[in-house]
Every structure is written in C-alpha cells, then in structure tokens.
GUBA-750713 format. One record per residue (C-alpha): residue in three letters; x, y, z. Coordinates in steps of 0.25 Angstrom, whole numbers, plus 5000, padded with zeros to 4 digits. Example, Ala and Ser with C-alpha at 12.3 -4.5 7.8 and 13.67 -1.06 7.14 Angstrom:
BEGIN
 resn    x    y    z
  ALA 5049 4982 5031
  SER 5055 4996 5029
***
This chain:
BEGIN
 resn    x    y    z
  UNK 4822 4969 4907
  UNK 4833 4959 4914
  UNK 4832 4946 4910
  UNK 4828 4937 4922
  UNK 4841 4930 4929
  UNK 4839 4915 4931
  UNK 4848 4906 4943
  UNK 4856 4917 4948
  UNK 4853 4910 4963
  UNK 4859 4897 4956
  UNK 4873 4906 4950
  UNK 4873 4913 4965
  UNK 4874 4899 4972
  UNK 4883 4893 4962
  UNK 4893 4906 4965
  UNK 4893 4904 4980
  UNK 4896 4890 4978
  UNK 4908 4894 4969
  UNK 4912 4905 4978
  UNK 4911 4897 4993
  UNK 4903 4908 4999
  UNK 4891 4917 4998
  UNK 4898 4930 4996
  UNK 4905 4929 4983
  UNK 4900 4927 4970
  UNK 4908 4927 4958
  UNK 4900 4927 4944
  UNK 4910 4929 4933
  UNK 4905 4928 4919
  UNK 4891 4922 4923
  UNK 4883 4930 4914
  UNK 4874 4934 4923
  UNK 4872 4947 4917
  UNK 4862 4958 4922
  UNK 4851 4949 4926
  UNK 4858 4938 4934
  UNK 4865 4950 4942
  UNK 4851 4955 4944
  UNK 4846 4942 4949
  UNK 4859 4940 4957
  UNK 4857 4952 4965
  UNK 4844 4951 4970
  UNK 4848 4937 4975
  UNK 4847 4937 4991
  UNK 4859 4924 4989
  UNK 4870 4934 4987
  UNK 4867 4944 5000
  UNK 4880 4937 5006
  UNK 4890 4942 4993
  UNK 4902 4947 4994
  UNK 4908 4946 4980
  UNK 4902 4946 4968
  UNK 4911 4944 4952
  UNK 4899 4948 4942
  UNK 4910 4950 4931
  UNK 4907 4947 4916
  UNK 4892 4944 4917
  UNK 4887 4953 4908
  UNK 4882 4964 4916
  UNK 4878 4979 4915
  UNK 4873 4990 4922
  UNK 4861 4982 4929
  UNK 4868 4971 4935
  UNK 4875 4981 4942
  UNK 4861 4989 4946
  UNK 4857 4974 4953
  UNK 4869 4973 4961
  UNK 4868 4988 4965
  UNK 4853 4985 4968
  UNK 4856 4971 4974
  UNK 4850 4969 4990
  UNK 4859 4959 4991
  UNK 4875 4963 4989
  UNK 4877 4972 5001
  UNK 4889 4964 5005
  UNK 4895 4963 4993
  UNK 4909 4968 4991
  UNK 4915 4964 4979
  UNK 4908 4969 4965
  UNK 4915 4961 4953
  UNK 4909 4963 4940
  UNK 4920 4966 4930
  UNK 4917 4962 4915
  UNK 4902 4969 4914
  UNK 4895 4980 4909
  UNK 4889 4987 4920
  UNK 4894 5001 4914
  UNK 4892 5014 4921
  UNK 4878 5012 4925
  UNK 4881 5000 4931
  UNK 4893 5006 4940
  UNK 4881 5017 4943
  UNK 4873 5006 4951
  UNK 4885 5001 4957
  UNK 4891 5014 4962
  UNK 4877 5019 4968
  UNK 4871 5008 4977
  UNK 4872 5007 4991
  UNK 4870 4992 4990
  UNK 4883 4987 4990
  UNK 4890 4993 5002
  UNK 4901 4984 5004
  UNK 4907 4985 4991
  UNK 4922 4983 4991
  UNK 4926 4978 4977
  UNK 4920 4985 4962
  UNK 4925 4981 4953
  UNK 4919 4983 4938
  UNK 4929 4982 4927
  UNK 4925 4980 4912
  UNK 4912 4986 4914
  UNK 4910 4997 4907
  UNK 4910 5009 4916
  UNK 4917 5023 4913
  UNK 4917 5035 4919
  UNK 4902 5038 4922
  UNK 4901 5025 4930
  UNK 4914 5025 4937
  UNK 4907 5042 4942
  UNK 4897 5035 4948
  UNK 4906 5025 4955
  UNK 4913 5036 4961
  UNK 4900 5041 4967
  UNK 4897 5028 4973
  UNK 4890 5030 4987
  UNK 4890 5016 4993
  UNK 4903 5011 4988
  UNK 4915 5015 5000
  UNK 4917 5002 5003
  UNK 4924 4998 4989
  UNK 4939 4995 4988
  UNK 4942 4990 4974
  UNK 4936 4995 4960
  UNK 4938 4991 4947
  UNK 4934 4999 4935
  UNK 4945 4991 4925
  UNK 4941 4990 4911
  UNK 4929 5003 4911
  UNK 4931 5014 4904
  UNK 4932 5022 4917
  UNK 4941 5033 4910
  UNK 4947 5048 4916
  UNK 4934 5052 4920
  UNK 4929 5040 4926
  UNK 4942 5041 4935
  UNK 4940 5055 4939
  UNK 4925 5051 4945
  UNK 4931 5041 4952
  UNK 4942 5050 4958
  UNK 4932 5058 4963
  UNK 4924 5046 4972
  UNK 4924 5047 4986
  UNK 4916 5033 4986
  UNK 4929 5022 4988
  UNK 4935 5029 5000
  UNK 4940 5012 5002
  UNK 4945 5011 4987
  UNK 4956 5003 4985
  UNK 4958 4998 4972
  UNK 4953 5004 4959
  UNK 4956 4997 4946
  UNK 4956 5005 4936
  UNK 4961 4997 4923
  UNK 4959 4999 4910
  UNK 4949 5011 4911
  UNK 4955 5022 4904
  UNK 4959 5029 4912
  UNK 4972 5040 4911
  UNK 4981 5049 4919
  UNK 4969 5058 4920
  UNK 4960 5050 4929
  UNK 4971 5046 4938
  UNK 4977 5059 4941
  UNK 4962 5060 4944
  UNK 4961 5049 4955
  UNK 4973 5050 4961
  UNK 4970 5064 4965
  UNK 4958 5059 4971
  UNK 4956 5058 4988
  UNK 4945 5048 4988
  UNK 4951 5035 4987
  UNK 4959 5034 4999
  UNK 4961 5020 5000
  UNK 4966 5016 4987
  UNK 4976 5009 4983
  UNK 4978 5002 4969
  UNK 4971 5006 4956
  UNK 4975 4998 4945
  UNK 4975 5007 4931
  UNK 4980 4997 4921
  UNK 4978 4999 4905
  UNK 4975 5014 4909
  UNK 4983 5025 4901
  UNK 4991 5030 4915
  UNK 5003 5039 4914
  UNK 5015 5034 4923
  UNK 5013 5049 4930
  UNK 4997 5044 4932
  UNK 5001 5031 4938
  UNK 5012 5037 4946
  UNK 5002 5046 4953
  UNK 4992 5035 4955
  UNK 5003 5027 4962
  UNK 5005 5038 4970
  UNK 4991 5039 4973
  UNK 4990 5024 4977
  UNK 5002 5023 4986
  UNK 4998 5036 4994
  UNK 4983 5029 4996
  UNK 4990 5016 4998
  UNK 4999 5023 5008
  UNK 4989 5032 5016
  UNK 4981 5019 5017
  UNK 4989 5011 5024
  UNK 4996 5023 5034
  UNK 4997 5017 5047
  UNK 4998 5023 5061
  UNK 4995 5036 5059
  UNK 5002 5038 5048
  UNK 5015 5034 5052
  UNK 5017 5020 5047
  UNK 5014 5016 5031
  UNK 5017 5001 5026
  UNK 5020 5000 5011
  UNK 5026 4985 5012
  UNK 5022 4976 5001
  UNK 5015 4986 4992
  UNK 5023 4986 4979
  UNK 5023 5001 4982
  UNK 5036 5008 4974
  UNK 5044 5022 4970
  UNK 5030 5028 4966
  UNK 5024 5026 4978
  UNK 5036 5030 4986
  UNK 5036 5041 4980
  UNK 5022 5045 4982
  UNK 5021 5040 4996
  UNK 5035 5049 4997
  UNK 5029 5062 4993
  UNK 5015 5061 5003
  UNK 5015 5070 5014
  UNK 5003 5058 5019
  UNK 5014 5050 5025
  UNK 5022 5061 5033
  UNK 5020 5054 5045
  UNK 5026 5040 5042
  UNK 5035 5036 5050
  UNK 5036 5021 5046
  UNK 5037 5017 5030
  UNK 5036 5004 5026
  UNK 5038 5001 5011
  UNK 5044 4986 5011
  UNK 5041 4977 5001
  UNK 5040 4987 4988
  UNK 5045 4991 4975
  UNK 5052 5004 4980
  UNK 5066 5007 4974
  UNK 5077 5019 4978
  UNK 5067 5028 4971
  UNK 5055 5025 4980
  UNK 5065 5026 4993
  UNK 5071 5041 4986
  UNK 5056 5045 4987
  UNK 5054 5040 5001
  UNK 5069 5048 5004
  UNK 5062 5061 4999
  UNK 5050 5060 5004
  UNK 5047 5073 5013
  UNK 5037 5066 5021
  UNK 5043 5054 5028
  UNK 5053 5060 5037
  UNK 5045 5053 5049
  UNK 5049 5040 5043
  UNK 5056 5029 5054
  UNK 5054 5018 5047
  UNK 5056 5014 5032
  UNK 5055 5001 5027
  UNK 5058 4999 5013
  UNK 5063 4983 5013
  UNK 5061 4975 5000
  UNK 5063 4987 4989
  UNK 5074 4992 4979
  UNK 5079 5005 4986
  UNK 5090 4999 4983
  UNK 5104 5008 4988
  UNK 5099 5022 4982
  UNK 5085 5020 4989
  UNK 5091 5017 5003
  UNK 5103 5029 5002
  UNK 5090 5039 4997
  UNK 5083 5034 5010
  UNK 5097 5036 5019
  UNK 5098 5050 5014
  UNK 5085 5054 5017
  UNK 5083 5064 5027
  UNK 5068 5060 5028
  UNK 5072 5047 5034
  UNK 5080 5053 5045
  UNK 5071 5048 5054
  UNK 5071 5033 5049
  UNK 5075 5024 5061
  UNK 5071 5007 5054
  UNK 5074 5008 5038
  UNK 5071 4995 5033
  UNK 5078 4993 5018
  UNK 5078 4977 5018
  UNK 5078 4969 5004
  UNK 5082 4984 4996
  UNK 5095 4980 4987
  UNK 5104 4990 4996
  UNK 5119 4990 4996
  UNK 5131 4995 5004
  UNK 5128 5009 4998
  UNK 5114 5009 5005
  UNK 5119 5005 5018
  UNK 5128 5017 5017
  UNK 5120 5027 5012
  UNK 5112 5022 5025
  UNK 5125 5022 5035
  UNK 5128 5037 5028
  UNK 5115 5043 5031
  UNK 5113 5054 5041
  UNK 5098 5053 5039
  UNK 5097 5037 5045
  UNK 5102 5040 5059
  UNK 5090 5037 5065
  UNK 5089 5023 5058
  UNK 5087 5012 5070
  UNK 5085 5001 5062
  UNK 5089 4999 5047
  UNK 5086 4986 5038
  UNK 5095 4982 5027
  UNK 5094 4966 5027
  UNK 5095 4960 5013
  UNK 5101 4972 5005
  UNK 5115 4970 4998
  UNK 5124 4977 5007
  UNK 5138 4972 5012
  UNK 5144 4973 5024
  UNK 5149 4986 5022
  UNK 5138 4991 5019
  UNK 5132 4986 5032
  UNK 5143 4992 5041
  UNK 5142 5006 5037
  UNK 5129 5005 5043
  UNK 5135 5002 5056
  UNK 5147 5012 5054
  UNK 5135 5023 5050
  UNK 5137 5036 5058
  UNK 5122 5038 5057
  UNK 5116 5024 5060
  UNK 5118 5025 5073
  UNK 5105 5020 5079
  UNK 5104 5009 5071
  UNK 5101 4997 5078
  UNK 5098 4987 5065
  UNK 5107 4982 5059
  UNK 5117 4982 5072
  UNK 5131 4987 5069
  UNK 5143 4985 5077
  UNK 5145 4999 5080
  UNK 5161 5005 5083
  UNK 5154 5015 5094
  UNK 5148 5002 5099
  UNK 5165 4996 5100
  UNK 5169 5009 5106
  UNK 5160 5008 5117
  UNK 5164 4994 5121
  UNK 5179 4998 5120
  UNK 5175 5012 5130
  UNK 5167 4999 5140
  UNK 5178 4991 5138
  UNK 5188 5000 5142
  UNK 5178 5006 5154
  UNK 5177 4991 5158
  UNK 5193 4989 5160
  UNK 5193 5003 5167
  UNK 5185 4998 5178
  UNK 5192 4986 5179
  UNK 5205 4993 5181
  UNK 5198 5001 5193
  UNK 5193 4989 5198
  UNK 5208 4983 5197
  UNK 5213 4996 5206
  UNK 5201 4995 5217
  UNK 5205 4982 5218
  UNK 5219 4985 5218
  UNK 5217 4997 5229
  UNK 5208 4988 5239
  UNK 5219 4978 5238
  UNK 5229 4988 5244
  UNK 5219 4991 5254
  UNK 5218 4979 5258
  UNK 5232 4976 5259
  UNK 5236 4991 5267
  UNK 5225 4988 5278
  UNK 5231 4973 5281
***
C-alpha cells in the first residue's frame, strides 16, 4: 500500500510560480517518489500542463501507471523523467494508454529499461504524435533496437537518442533497414561500440530521411544550406535514384570538400540539375574541375562556388569544359583567382551564354568594327546623293 502524499497542491502552486505559467512544471530532485506523483495526477490544477521534468524523484513503475491513468494530462507534450526507475513495466503503462494524445517529447534515460520494454514502446497505439525519444543510459541492447525497427508507431519521429545503451553494428544495420521512421533526422549513438562502416551507413540513412523530408516542389528543389552535412552524405544523396528529378541543388553553408563534389560529379541521377550551389565549402581546385568535367552537369545554366578556396587552375578547368556551355550565370566571388584566371573565362570557346560575370567579348569588338564600317558606308552614299542632286540642280538652271 502507497504511503499517503501530503501538499502536493502547495508544491504544484509554487512550480507555476516558478515557471510563470500553468503549463509547465518542472520537478527536478523533489523526491516525490511514487506517491506524490500519484497525488499529483489526480490533481484537477494541472489540466492546463504542457511540460512536465519528474527527473531524479525516486520513481518506479507506478508513478508511471498514475501518469498513464491520469484525467488530467491530455495536453501534455513533453514527458521528462530521466534519473528513475520506472524499468520495463513502467515504459509498459506508458506505451499503452490512450491518455496522452498529444505526446511530442519522451524522454526516459537512466531508467532501467531493456529490451522487453522498449517491444512494447514499439507497439505503442496512441503515440504518433511524438518526435523526440530518449532511451540514453538503459540497457536497450541489439534486441531491443531490432523491436524498435520494426514500429510502425512514430511515423513523426525525429530524434532518437540512443547513448550509452549497448548497442553495436548489429542493431543498427537493423534500423536503418527499417521503412517506418520516415521523418527522422538525428539519432545520437554516443559511448555505443559502432564500426565506422555502421556509422557510415546510419549517415547515410539520415541524410536520405533528412533529404526526402525537406523535397520541395514536386521533387525538383532540395535545400541543404546550413546543415553541416559533408562527403558521406554527398555521397549517399549521390547514389539515390529518390532525387532523379532535381533540378535545383542547394548545399551552401557545409563541410563538403573535392571528395563530396566528385560523388556529386558521378552521380548517375542528377543529370536534370540547373542549378548547383555549393558557396562556403572546400571543393577547393580538384572539386570544381571534377564538377566542370561532368557530363551530368551539362545541363547546369547558374553554378554558384563562392567562398571555396579556388585558383586560376579551377577557373580554367571551368573555361575548358565542354560540358558548361549551358552555364548562364556562374559565381566565383571571394575565391583566390588572379586576373588571368578570370580572362580565360571570357576567352572560353564554350561560355558563350554566360551573362555573369560580364566579359568584354572580341566577337562583341568585331561587330562594332562591321557597324562602324556599315555606318561610314552609308555616309559615303549619303555624300554621292548629295553630290548628284547638286548636279541636278545645277544642269536644270
């Protein structure tokens, strides 16, 4: 029999004092334990929560039955209770009740839940609406991975923090196999015993997720700016046939190098490309010449390289290419070029429709020189009509 909870009303007060607001209560190290959590959920002060931290309060499996049982938490949307012992039959009570429907944030590390409890998350009926789970610090295992591969629950998961719960290649070969988590994007497997290969395919998993997810108009436009994404996940992204239909790439503001832009130049699925930004990276020379010597990118009319380290031997591997003849606009500011390197653009055989940078093209001289010397031709004839009317004038006097 549960001990009997005294003040919880006084400890819920004081919290929405400290937090400014009715929605969120954060009680970190109060010691509540089973019974205060009990008394806490049947309290009709907390129907407005939001946000509750129960973390490091002594807690085991039924502190977690009252919150699954609670009338009063069907908006909450964040679940904090890291630092307790709610185990597997805890996670059980959590996973299977249809009382906490707008459930966006999990997260239960160093709790003592392995593989059993982590099968019954994954079979969760009520959960869809979560994005972020954290198992940190259980035991969670191979075998608790593969259950959780298998969920078709978190069709909205977007992180999954996996640190720390032994866990090896075996599990995540498993998972990123799986079909089921189509919006995630970052799982953090930290102190795990994770081959490179492993890691290399869970990046490869990730940046294809992250990729799909954020596919715009139709399929044709795909913004990677910003994302810290590098040669891995050029690579991955390279060899998908999901991105066939691209026509715009944008992939400025990363940690790509002339490897990342030789994937891109090998690719056998972004020959629709029109536009490729790759400003602020370290292609650097070889990465630009494996890009200009790409007939995948014969299509390419704007090629944005700002900020990438390139010298006069980019440029002319760009001026000597047959394959950027279609390039309309081409940007090169704050690279280390000279002069020369910035004339063969302008004397290129193939850049022909480039209208950026503007060149002082000889073709452009020669015509001025052909209406220069139409425009004294005219003159001339002008000269002898004038001459003959003269004449005419002078014969009929």
């Amino acid at each position: 029999m549960n001990k009997k909870y005294f003040n919880i009303e006084g400890k819920i007060r004081n919290g929405f004092v400290l937090s400014k607001n009715y929605e969120t209560l954060d009680f970190n190290f109060l010691k509540l334990g089973d019974a205060g959590v009990e008394a806490l959920c049947k309290s009709r002060s907390i129907k407005q929560l939001r946000r509750l931290t129960l973390s490091s309060n002594k807690l085991g499996p039924s502190a977690a039955k009252a919150i699954a049982e609670s009338d009063s938490l069907g908006l909450l949307e964040s679940l904090k209770m890291y630092k307790n012992k709610i185990g597997d039959e805890g996670l059980a009570y959590l996973s299977e009740t249809p009382r906490l429907p707008n459930l966006t944030s999990l997260r239960l590390a160093w709790n003592k839940i392995g593989p059993k409890g982590v099968a019954h998350l994954a079979k969760a009926p009520h959960l869809s609406r979560v994005t972020s789970i954290s198992l940190a610090e259980n035991p969670v295992g191979d075998e608790g991975l593969k259950a959780f591969s298998t969920s078709t629950a978190f069709p909205n998961l977007e992180y999954l923090d996996l640190r720390k719960t032994q866990i090896t290649d075996e599990g995540i070969m498993e998972l990123v196999s799986s079909k089921s988590f189509p919006n995630l994007q970052k799982i953090d497997i930290t102190d795990n015993e994770i081959s490179q290969n492993a890691k290399d395919a869970l990046s490869g998993f990730l940046i294809l997720h992250l990729c799909i997810s954020r596919l715009k108009d139709e399929g044709t436009v795909l913004d990677l700016s910003k994302l810290g994404i590098g040669d891995v996940e050029c690579r991955h992204l390279a060899q998908s046939e999901d991105f066939k239909e691209l026509t715009h790439l944008y992939l400025e503001l990363n940690n790509i190098t002339s490897e990342g832009a030789r994937a891109l130049a090998e690719s056998e699925h972004l020959s629709n490309l029109t536009l490729l930004s790759l400003d602020r990276n370290k292609i650097g020379d070889e990465g630009i010449t494996h890009i200009a010597n790409s007939p995948i990118f014969a299509n390419l009319s704007v090629l944005m390289i700002e900020f990438n380290g390139i010298t006069d031997e980019g440029l002319h591997a760009i001026a000597g290419s047959e394959h950027m003849s279609n390039l309309t606009r081409l940007y090169i500011e704050e690279n280390l070029y000279t002069d020369e390197g910035f004339e063969a653009l302008g004397e290129s055989e193939f850049l022909l429709q480039l209208e950026y940078p503007e060149f002082e093209r000889e073709e452009e001289e020669v015509e001025e020189e052909i209406e220069e010397e139409e425009f004294e031709d005219v003159e001339e004839i002008e000269d002898v009509e004038e001459e003959e009317d003269l004449d005419d004038e002078e014969y009929e006097n």
